[in-house]
C-alpha positions as CSV (number, residue, x, y, z in Angstrom):
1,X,17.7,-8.6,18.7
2,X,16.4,-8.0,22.3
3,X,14.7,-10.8,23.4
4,X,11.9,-9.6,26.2
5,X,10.0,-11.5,29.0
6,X,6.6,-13.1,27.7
7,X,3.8,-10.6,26.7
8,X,1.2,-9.7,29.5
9,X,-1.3,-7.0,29.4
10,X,1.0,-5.0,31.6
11,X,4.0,-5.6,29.3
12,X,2.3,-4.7,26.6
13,X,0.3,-1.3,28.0
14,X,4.2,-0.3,29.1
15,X,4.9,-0.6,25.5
16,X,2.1,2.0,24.5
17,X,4.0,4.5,27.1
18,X,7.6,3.6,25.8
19,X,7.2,3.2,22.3
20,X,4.5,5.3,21.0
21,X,4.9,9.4,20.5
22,X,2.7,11.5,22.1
23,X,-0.4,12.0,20.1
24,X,-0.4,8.3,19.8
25,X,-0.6,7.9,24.1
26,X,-3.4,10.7,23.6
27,X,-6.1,8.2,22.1
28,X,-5.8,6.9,25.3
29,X,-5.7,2.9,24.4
30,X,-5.9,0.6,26.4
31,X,-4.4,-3.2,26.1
32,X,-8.2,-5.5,27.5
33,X,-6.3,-8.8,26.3
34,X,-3.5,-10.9,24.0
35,X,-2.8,-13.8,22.9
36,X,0.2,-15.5,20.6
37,X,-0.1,-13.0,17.8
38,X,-3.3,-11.0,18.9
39,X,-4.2,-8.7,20.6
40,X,-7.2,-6.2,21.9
41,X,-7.3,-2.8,22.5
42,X,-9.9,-0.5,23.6
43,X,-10.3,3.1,22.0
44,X,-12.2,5.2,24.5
45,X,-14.7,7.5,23.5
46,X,-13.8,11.0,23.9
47,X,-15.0,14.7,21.9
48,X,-11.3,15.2,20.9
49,X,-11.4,11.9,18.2
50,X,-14.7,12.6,17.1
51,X,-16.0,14.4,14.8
52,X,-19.5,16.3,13.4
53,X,-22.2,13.7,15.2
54,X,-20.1,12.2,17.1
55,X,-19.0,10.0,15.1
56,X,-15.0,8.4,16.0
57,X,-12.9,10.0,13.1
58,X,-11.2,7.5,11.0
59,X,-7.5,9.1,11.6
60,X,-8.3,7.6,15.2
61,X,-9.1,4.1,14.4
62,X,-6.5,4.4,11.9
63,X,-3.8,5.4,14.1
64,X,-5.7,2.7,16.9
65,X,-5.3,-0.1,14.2
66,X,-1.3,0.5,13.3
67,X,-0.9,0.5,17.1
68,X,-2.7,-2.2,17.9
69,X,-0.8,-4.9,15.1
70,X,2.6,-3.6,16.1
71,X,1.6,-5.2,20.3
72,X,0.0,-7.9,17.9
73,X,3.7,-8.9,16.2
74,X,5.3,-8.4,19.7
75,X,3.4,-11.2,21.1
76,X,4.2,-13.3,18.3
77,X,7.8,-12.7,18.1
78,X,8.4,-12.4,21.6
79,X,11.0,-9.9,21.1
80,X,10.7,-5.9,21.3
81,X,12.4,-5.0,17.6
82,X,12.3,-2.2,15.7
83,X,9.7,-2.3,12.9
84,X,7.7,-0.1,10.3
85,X,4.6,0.1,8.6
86,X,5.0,-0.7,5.0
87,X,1.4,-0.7,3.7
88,X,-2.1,0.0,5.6
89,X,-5.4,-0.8,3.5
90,X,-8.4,0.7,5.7
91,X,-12.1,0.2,5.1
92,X,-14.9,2.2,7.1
93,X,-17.7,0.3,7.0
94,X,-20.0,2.1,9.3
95,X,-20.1,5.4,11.6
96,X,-19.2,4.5,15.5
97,X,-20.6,6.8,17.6
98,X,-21.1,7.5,21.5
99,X,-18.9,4.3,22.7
100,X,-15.4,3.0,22.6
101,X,-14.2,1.3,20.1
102,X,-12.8,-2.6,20.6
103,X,-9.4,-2.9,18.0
104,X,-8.1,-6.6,17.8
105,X,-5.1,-7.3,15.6
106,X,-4.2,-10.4,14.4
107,X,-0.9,-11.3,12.5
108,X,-1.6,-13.3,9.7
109,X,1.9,-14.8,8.4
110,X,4.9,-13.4,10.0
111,X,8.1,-14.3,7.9
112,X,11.7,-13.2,8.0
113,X,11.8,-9.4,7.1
114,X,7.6,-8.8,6.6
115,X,4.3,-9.8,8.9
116,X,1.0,-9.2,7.2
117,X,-1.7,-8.4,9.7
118,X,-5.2,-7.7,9.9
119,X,-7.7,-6.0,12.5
120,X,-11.3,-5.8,13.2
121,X,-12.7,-2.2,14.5
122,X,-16.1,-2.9,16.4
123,X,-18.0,-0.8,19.0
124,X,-16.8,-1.8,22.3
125,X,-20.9,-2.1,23.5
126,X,-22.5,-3.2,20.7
127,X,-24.0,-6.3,21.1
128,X,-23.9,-7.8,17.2
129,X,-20.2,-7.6,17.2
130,X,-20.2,-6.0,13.9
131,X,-17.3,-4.3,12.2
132,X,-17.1,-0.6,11.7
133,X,-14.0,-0.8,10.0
134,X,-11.4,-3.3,8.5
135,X,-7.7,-3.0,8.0
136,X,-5.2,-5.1,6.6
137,X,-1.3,-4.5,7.1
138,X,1.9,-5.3,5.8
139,X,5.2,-4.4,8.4
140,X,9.1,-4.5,7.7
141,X,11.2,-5.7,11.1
142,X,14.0,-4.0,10.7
């Protein structure tokens, strides 16, 4: 176990250019804030995630979500180990269209070999705040 320098927004953006294959750095995220076991992402807008009307497809805020939980259990472990996604429950609740999307993970528990996460998927302007989609996780640090 590698154990790395606190968590900044930095740190954490180097992460999504270290870590994360190619298609992944192609939604383009980027790290707005953190905290101990949170953090926030923002999903830009762009005609290559979206789909008829617009709308942000949900392999984007999918992918967005997983990415997002795995910067979430660095800052709460405060070291840079390998993990994997175990289980990923997603529910769209509403169509985002025409902004960016704001994706904040949260670990829930973090034990010895599993952290259970969730995040909240919310347009990045909208003024209510409202979810467009839900997701809860399960990971393995391996």
């Amino acid at each position: 176990m590698t154990t790395a320098t606190p968590a900044s927004v930095e740190s954490l953006q180097g992460l999504l250019s270290a870590w994360f294959a190619p298609w992944v750095q192609a939604l383009g995220l980027q790290v707005e804030s953190l905290a101990d076991g949170e953090v926030t992402l923002r999903l830009p807008q762009s005609d290559q995630l979206s789909r008829v009307g617009g709308m942000l497809c949900g392999q984007a805020m999918m992918s967005a979500a997983d990415t997002a939980i795995v910067l979430a259990i660095v800052t709460q472990l405060g070291d840079q180990r390998p993990m994997t996604t175990v289980q990923q429950n997603t529910s769209f609740l509403k169509p985002l269209s025409g902004q960016d999307a704001r994706v904040t993970a949260r670990v829930v528990r973090a034990g010895k070999n599993l952290v259970f996460g969730e995040i909240d998927i919310a347009g990045a302007s909208a003024s209510d705040g409202r979810s467009v989609c839900r997701v809860s996780t399960t990971y393995a640090l391996l």
